[in-house]
LOVO-639747 format. One record per residue (C-alpha): chain; x, y, z. Coordinates in steps of 0.1 Angstrom, whole numbers, plus 5000, padded with zeros to 4 digits. Example, Ala and Ser with C-alpha at 12.3 -4.5 7.8 and 13.67 -1.06 7.14 Angstrom:
2
A/5123/4955/5078
A/5137/4989/5071
This chain:
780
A/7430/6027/2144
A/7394/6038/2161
A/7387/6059/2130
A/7394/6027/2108
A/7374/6007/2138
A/7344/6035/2134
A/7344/6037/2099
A/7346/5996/2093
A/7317/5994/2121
A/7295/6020/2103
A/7298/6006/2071
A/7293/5969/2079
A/7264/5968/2072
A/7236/5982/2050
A/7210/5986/2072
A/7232/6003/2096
A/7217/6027/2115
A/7217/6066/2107
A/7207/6076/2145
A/7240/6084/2161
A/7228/6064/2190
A/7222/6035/2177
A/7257/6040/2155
A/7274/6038/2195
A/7254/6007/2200
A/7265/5993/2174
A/7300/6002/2180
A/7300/5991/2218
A/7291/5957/2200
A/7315/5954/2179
A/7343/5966/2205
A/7331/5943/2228
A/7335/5913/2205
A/7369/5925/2193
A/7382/5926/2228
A/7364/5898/2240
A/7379/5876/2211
A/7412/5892/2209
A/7412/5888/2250
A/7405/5855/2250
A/7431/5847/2227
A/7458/5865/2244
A/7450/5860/2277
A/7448/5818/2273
A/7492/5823/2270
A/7495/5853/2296
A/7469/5838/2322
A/7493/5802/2314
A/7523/5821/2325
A/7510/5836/2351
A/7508/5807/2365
A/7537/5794/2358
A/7552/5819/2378
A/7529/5823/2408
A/7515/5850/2400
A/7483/5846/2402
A/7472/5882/2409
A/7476/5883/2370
A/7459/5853/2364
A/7431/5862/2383
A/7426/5901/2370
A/7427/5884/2332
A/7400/5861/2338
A/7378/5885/2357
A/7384/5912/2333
A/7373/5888/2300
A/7343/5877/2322
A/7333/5916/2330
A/7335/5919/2294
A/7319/5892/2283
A/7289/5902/2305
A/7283/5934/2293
A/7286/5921/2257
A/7262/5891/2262
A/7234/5910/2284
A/7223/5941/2260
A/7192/5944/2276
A/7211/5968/2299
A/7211/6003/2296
A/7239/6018/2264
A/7257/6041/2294
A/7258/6013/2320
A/7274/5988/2295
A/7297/6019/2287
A/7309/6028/2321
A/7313/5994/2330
A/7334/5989/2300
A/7352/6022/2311
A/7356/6007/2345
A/7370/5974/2332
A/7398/5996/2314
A/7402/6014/2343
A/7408/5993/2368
A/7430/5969/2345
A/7449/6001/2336
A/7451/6011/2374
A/7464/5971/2391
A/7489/5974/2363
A/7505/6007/2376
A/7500/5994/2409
A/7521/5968/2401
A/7544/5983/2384
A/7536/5971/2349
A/7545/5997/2317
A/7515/5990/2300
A/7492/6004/2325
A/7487/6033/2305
A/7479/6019/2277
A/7447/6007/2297
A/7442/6037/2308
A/7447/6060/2276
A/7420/6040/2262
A/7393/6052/2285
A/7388/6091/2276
A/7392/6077/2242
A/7367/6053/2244
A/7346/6075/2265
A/7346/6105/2237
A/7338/6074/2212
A/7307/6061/2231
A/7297/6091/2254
A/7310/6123/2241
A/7336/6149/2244
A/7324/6162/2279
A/7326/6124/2291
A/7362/6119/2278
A/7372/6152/2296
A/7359/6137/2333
A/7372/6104/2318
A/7410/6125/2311
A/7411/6142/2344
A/7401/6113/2365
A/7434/6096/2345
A/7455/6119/2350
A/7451/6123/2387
A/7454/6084/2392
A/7482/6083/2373
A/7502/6112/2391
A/7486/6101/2426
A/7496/6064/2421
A/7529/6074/2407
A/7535/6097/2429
A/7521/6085/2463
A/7527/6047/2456
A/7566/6057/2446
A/7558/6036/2413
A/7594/6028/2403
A/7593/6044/2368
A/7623/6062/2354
A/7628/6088/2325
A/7664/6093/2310
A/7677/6125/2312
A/7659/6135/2344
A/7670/6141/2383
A/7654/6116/2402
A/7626/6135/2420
A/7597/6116/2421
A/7574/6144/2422
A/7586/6165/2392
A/7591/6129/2374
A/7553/6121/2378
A/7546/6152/2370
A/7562/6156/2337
A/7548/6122/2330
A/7511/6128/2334
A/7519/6166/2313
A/7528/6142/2291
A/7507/6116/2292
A/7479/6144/2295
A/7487/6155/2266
A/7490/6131/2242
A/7462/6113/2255
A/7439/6149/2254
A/7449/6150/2217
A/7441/6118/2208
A/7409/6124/2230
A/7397/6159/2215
A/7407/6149/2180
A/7385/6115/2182
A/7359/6133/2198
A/7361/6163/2172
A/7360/6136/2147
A/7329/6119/2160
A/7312/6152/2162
A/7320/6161/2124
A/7306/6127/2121
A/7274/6129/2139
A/7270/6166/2120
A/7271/6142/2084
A/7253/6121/2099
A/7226/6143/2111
A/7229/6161/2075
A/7231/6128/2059
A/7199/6116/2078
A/7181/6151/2071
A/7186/6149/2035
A/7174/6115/2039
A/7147/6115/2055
A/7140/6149/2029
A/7144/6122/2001
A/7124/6099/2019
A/7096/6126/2026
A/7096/6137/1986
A/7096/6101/1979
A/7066/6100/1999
A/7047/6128/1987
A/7060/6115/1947
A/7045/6081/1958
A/7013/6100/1972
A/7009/6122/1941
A/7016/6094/1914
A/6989/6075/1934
A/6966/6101/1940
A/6974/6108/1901
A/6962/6071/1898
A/6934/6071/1914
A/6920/6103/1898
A/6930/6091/1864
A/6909/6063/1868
A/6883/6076/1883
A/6879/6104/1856
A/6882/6072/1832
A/6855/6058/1844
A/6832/6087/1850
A/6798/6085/1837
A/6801/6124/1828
A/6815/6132/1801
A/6850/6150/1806
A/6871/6170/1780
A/6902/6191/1782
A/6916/6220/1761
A/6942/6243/1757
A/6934/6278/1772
A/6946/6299/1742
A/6931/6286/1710
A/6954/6285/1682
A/6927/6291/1653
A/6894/6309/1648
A/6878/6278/1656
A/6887/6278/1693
A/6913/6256/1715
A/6927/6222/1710
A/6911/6192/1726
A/6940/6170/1748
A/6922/6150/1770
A/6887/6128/1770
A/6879/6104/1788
A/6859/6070/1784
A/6827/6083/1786
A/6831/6111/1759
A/6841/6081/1737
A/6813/6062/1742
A/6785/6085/1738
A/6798/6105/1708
A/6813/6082/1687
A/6843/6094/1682
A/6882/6079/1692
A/6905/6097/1710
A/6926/6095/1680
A/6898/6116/1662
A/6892/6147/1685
A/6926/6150/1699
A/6941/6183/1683
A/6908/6190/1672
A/6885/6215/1686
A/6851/6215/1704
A/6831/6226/1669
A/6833/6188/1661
A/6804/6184/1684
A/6782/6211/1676
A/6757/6210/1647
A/6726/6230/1633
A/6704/6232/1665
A/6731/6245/1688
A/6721/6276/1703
A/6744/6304/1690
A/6728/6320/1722
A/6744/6298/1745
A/6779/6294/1726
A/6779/6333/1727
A/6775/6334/1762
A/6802/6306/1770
A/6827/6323/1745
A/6821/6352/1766
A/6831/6341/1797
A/6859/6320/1785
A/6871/6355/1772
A/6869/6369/1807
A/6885/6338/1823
A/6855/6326/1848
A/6838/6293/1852
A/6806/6290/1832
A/6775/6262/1835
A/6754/6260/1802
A/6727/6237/1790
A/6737/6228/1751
A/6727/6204/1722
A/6755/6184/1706
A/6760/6160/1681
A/6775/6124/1683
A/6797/6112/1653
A/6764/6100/1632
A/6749/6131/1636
A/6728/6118/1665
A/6713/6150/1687
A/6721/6149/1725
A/6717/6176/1749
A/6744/6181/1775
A/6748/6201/1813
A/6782/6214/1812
A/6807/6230/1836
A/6830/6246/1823
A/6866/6258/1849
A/6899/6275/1837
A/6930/6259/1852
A/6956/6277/1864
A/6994/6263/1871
A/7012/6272/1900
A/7024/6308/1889
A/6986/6313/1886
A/6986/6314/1847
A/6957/6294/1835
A/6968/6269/1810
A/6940/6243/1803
A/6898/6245/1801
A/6882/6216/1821
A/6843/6208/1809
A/6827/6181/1826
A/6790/6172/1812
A/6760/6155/1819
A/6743/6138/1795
A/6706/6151/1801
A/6687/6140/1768
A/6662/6119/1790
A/6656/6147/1813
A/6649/6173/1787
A/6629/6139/1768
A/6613/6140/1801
A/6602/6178/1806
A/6591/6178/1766
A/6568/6149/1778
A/6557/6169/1808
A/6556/6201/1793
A/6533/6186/1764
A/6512/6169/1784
A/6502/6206/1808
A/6502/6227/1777
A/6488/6208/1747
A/6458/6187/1742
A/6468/6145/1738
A/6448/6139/1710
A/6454/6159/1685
A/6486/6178/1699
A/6469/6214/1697
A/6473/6239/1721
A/6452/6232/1754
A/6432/6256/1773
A/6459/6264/1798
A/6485/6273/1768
A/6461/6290/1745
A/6450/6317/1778
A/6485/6322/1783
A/6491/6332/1746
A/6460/6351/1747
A/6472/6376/1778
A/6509/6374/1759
A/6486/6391/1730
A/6462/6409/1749
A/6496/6432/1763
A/6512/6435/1730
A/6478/6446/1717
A/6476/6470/1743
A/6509/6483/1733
A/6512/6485/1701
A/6474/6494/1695
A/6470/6460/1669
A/6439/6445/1666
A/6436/6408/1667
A/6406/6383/1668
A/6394/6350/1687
A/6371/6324/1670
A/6354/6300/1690
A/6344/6267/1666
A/6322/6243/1673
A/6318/6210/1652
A/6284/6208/1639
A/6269/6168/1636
A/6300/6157/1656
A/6284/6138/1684
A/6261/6121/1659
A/6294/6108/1641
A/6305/6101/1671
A/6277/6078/1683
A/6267/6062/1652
A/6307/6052/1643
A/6325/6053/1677
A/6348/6070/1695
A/6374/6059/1672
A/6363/6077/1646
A/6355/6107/1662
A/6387/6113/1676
A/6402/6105/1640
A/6382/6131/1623
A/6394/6156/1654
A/6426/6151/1643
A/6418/6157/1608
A/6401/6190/1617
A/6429/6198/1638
A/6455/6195/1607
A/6430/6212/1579
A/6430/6243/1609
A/6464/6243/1608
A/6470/6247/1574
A/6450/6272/1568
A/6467/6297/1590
A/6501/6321/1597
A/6527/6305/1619
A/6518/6331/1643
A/6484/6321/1650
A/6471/6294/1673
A/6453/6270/1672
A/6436/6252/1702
A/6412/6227/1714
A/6398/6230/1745
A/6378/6203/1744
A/6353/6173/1732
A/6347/6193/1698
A/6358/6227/1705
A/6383/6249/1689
A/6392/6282/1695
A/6415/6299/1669
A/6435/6329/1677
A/6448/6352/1651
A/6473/6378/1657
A/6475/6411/1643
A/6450/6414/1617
A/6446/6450/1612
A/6456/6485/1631
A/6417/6493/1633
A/6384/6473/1647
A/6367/6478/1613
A/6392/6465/1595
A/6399/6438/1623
A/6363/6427/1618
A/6368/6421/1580
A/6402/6403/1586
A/6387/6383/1616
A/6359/6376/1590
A/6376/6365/1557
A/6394/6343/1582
A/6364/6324/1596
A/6350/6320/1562
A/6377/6303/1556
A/6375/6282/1580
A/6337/6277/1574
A/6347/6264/1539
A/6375/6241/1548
A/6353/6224/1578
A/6325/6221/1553
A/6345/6202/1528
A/6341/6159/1535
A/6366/6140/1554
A/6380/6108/1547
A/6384/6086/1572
A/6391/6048/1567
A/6378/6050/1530
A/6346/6066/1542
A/6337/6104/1536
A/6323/6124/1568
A/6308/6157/1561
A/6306/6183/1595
A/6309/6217/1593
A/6310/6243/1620
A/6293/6275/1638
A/6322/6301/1647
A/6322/6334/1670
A/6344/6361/1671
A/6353/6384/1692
A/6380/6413/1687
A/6407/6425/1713
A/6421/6448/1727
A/6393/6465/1746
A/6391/6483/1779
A/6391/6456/1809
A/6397/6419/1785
A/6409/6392/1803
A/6418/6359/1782
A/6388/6349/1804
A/6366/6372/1785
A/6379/6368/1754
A/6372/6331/1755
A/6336/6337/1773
A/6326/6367/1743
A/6335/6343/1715
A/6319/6314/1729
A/6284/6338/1734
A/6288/6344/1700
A/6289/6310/1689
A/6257/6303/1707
A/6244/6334/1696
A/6248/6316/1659
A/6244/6282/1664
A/6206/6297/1678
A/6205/6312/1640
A/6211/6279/1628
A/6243/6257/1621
A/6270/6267/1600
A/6266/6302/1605
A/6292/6327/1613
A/6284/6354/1647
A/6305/6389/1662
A/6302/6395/1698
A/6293/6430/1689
A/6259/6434/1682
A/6263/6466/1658
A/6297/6452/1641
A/6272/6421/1637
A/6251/6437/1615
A/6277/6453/1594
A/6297/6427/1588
A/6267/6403/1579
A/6258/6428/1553
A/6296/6431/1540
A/6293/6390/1538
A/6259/6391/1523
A/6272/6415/1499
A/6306/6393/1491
A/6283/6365/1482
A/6259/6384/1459
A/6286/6398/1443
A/6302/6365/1432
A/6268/6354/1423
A/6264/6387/1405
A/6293/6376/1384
A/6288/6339/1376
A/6250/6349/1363
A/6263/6383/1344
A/6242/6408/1364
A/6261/6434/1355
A/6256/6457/1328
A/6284/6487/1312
A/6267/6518/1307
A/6284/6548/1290
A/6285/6585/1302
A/6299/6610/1272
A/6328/6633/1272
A/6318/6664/1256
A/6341/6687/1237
A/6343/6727/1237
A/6321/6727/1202
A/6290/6712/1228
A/6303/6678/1205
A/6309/6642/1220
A/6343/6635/1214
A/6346/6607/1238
A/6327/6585/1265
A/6341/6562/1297
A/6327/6526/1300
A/6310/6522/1334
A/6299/6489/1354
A/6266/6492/1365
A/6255/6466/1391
A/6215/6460/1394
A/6204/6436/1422
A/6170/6411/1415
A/6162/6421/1453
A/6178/6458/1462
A/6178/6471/1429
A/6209/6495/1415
A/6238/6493/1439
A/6259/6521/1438
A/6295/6511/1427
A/6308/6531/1457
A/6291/6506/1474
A/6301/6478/1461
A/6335/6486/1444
A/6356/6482/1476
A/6345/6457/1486
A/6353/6439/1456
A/6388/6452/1456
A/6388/6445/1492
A/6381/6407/1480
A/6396/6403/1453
A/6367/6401/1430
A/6378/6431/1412
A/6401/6409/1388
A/6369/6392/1377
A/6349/6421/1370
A/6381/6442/1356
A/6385/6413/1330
A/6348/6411/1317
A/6347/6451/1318
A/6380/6450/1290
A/6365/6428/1273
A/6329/6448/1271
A/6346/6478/1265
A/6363/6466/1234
A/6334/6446/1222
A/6313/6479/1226
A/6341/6497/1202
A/6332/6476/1173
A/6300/6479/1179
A/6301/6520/1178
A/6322/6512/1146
A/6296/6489/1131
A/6272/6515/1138
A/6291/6544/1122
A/6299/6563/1151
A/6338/6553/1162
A/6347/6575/1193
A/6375/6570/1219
A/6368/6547/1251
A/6379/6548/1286
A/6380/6519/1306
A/6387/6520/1344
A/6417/6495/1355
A/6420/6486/1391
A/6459/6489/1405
A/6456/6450/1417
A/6446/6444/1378
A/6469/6461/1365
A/6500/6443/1385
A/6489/6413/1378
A/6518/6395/1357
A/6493/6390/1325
A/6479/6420/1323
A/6495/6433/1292
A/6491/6398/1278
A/6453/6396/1282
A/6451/6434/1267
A/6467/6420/1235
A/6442/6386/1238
A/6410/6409/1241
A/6422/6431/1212
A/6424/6405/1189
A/6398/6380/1199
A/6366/6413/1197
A/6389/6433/1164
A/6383/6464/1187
A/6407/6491/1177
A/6434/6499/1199
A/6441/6534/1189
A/6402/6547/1208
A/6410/6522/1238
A/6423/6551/1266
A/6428/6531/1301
A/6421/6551/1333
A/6447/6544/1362
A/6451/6563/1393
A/6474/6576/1408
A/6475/6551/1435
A/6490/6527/1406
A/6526/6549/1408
A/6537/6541/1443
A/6547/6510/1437
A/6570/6496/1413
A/6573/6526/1390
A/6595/6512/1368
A/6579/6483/1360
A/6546/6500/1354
A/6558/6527/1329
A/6578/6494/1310
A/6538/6480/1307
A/6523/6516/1296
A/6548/6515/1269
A/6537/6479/1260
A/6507/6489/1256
A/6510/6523/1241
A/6530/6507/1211
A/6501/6486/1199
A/6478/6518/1202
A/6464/6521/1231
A/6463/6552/1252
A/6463/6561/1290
A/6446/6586/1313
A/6452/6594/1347
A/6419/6592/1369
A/6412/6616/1401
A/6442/6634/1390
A/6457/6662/1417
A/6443/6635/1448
A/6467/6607/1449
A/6501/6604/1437
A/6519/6638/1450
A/6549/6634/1431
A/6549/6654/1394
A/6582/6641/1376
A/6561/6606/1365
A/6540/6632/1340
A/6568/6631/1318
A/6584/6598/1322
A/6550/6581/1310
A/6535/6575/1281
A/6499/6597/1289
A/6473/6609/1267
A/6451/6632/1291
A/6445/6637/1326
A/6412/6636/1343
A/6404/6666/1368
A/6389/6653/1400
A/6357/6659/1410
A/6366/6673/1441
A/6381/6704/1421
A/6353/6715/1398
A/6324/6712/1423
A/6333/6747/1440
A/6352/6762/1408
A/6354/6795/1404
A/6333/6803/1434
A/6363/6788/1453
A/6396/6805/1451
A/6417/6778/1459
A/6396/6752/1436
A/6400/6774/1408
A/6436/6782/1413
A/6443/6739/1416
A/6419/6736/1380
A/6436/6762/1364
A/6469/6751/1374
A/6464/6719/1361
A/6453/6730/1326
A/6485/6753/1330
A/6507/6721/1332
A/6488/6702/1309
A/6489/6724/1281
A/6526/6726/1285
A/6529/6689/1285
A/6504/6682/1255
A/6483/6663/1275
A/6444/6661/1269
A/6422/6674/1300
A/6391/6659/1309
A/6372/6679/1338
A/6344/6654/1358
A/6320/6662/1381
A/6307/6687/1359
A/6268/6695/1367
A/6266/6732/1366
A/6266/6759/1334
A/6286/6778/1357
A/6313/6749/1362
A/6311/6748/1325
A/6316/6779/1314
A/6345/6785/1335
A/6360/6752/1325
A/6357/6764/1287
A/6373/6803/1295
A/6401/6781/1313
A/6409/6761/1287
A/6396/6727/1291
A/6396/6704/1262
A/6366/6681/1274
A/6340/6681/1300
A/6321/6649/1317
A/6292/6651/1343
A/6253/6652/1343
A/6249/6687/1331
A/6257/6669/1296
A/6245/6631/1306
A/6237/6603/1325
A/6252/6567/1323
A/6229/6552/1300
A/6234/6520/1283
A/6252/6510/1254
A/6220/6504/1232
A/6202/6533/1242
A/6235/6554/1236
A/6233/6541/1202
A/6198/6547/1194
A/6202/6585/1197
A/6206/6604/1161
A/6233/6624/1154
A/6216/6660/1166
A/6214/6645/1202
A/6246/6632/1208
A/6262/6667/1193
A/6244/6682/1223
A/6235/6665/1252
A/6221/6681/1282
A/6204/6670/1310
């Protein structure tokens, strides 16, 4: 009945209580209502009948004992055990006047106390409560002769109360302990029941925490300005990981949907300027698992250039495994926008967008160490606009600063990538070039070819608005490395020697050095008679003959001969290289072919045919219509090809031997013949002798002029005959100026001998008006 009471009570209601206390304030309620109703109904008849028999003892315990109950049910204010033990009392007392009086169902009353007492208060409770009944029962019994008889026992009031309250002991402690067992399983589920709840509630809590902090994070990263993108850790192709995640911001500054780049990887965004540098290094440490930051330039969806600052994490789970690859970027195009502006603005010059002073010194000690170093020479020319402040005044400042910038451009076209150029100011330039040669002399003639160039292109008009503006400009130079340069000096030396020439007069070209000075303005001097020397034919050929063993001439070479209206015969060792040097040797190497041939016919017309060599520089002979213009010349002049015998030198084999022995047989088919000049000085290699198609070799110089006094001269001349005879190759010996050279030449073997013991040079007419008895033996 109390478990059906309990379990009716606790599950009246949902929101009842888990809290065991407030479970047994609950169920005081509800008792107390039960028995107050139930009292009130059964009492109305009993408390009637009372009456109606005078007792009013009855009558009067009945109505006190609803009112006691009634009280405690209406006031809860009142502390739970109070309420209880005045409940307690109430059955108590009721159960104690009815064994007083001698009624039966006294204890019924007071069964129900340790019963109620383990329901509300507890097992220890209900044991005071079962004792304190039991020793009222068997002292009222037993003291107050209560007339209460058992079948089946002797009337001894003492063992009869005693066997009543075993009794009633027991049955009442069973009922007790089982109820109050009962209420402790109970309060065990219930403390289980309200630890797993409040568990559930707690995970609840933290699920309701985490989906909001989930939320509020997802939003958030939404709505990031930065740019946020997720892959997979392990890439499943070559190409790298997956893309699963971007946010808003991704999508709005590259282009792309989410749709587009999920599943993809992050080589959508990169593009021809991404630095391989940087990816490297990011690769790398997504190899080794650590966070990296990077600067990088990617690429929207239309190709649009953007430069990002990203940070790139691994994410592990919670076993530690990293699973995912968070990058979060900045987009920084207006900052790097920003320090291009800035960086332009400290290092280059506004106007024309050159190289200022403060970038072209730094480049200058960047050069001056490398110099130092590696031992390369490299030059500084210091320009200076001639006229330019007249322009300036008489057409305004517009103008001026428009034909700056055209000078700036021409400069810049005319040089390397390597080189600089600067300006450092109203109409100065400064022009740096970088390794020009490995010496100073040759530096000088680099430095100089380059500021003749420069010379030319500043002289030529500009065009500015449709008008034509003629300049020019003075130029020093100055030459690194040397002992103690600063970029200080360097700038100071060439801008002395730009004084130093604009005091010589405009337009003119000036060395720091004093004594490279001089040299070099006799090399220039000498460049520009030569090119004169060649538009107004001041050369003449002159021919030196090759005289057989019978004392005979049996040959001749076709020599240039240069003869200055001022200095008179120049020596071609003189002016040879520095044609080469130049280039002017094509020039004179064409008009010399074509004399040559054109003096054949006329040794032919003239009755005296004889074979003619013709030296070919190496730079004439690679040029790609070389064996084309032979062929021209030939037949334009009728000249024979069979007595045309080029000289080449060694030198000519380096390079490229293939394509120079296909030539020599080009040119041996239709006739003509070759010769090697200066042979046993260049070339050190043997095995081309019998790959090409040769006609003689010519013995240096060097050889015969101690032959046979000299062992070792002798030995390399004889040597050479040796070889030559073996091969059936021709010999020519030069240099030859002494009977004794002669003589030795002849006992050795040689086929034909060249040098002034025989001749001179002379010129082609005077070679031809010499009879027949002086050309079979010419002597000096």
């Amino acid at each position: 009945m109390f478990t059906r009471l309990i379990s009716r009570t606790f599950l009246a209601s949902k929101s009842a209580p888990v809290d065991m206390q407030q479970w047994r304030e609950h169920v005081l309620s509800a008792i107390l209502f039960v028995v107050l109703v139930l009292g009130s109904i059964t009492a109305v008849p009993s408390v009637l009948l009372a009456l109606s028999e005078g007792l009013w003892s009855v009558a009067v315990m009945d109505v006190v004992a609803l009112l006691w109950i009634a009280g405690i049910w209406h006031f809860r204010h009142i502390s739970f055990q109070l309420r209880v033990i005045n409940f307690l009392a109430v059955l108590y007392l009721i159960g104690v006047w009815f064994q007083l009086v001698g009624i039966p169902v006294s204890q019924i009353y007071l069964k129900a106390v340790p019963i109620m007492a383990a329901l509300l208060l507890g097992l220890r409770p209900a044991v005071y409560a079962l004792v304190l009944d039991a020793v009222t029962m068997f002292c009222i019994g037993y003291l107050g002769n209560t007339s209460l008889r058992v079948d089946g026992f002797p009337d001894q009031p003492l063992l009869r109360w005693l066997i009543i309250t075993l009794n009633f002991s027991f049955i009442c402690a069973a009922i007790t302990i089982s109820c109050a067992v009962l209420l402790q399983k109970l309060e065990k589920s219930l403390d289980t029941q309200r630890a797993i709840s409040e568990s559930l509630k707690e995970g609840q809590e933290r699920l309701r925490l985490a989906n909001e902090e989930l939320r509020l994070t997802a939003a958030a990263v939404e709505r990031l300005n930065d740019l946020v993108l997720i892959t997979e850790a392990k890439p499943i192709s070559l190409d790298g990981p997956r893309i699963v995640f971007v946010n808003d911001a991704f999508v709005r500054r590259t282009g792309y949907s989410r749709e587009e780049v999920l599943g993809k990887t992050p080589r959508i965004l990169q593009g021809p300027n991404t630095q391989r540098s940087e990816l490297k290094r990011i690769r790398s440490a997504l190899e080794k698992w650590e966070p990296v930051r990077c600067e990088l330039i990617n690429y929207t969806k239309d190709g649009e250039e953007f430069w990002v600052e990203a940070d790139i994490v691994p994410i592990a789970d919670e076993a530690g495994v990293f699973t995912h690859w968070v990058a979060v970027e900045r987009d920084i195009t207006e900052r790097k926008k920003s320090e291009a502006r800035i960086h332009k603005l400290a290092f280059f010059d506004v106007l024309t967008g050159l190289p200022n002073r403060r970038l072209l010194l730094d480049r200058i000690g960047t050069l001056l160490t490398s110099a130092r170093r590696t031992g390369l020479v490299s030059a500084v020319l210091f320009i200076d606009l001639d006229h330019f402040k007249n322009i300036n005044e008489a057409r305004g400042h517009a103008v001026g600063d428009a034909l700056l910038r055209h000078v700036a451009r021409r400069l810049g076209n005319l040089l390397r990538e390597m080189d600089t150029v600067a300006r450092i100011g109203g109409d100065e330039f400064v022009v740096l070039v970088s390794n020009v040669a490995t010496d100073i002399n040759g530096g000088a003639h680099a430095a100089l070819a380059v500021a003749e160039k420069i010379r030319d292109a500043l002289d030529q008009p500009f065009v500015i608005d449709g008008q034509s503006y003629s300049s020019g400009g003075t130029i020093g130079v100055t030459l690194l490395p040397k002992t103690g340069q600063s970029a200080d000096d360097l700038l100071r030396e060439a801008d002395t020697a730009m004084n130093r020439a604009k005091t010589a007069g405009r337009n003119q070209i000036a060395f720091f050095e004093s004594a490279m000075q001089f040299e070099v303005e006799q090399r220039l001097t000498m460049e520009r008679d030569l090119a004169e020397a060649i538009a107004t034919e001041q050369f003449q050929v002159y021919l030196q003959p090759q005289i057989g063993r019978d004392g005979r001439a049996v040959g001749a070479e076709l020599l240039a001969r240069w003869r200055h209206p001022v200095r008179g015969a120049v020596s071609p060792s003189i002016f040879i290289p520095v044609m080469e040097e130049s280039g002017m040797i094509l020039k004179l190497g064409d008009w010399v072919l074509r004399q040559g041939c054109l003096t054949l016919v006329r040794l032919a017309e003239a009755g005296k045919p004889m074979p003619l060599s013709i030296n070919v520089s190496p730079k004439q002979f690679r040029q790609a219509d070389f064996v084309q213009t032979v062929c021209t010349v030939l037949a334009e002049t009728g000249a024979p090809a069979s007595l045309l015998v080029l000289e080449v030198t060694e030198g000519l084999l380096i390079d490229n031997l293939e394509d120079t022995i296909a030539r020599m047989v080009q040119l041996a088919a239709l006739g003509v013949r070759f010769s090697i000049d200066d042979f046993g000085t260049g070339y050190s290699s043997l095995a081309y002798l019998k790959k090409l198609p040769l006609y003689e070799l010519k013995i240096d110089k060097s050889f015969v002029k101690d032959a046979p006094t000299d062992a070792s001269d002798a030995a390399i001349v004889q040597s050479i005959l040796s070889m030559a005879k073996h091969l059936g190759l021709r010999v020519v010996a030069e240099g030859v100026e002494t009977q004794e050279q002669a003589d030795f030449l002849i006992a050795s073997g040689c086929d034909c001998l060249q040098g002034y013991l025989f001749a001179r040079p002379m010129p082609v007419d005077d070679w031809l008006e010499l009879n027949q008895d002086q050309q079979e033996l010419l002597r000096l």
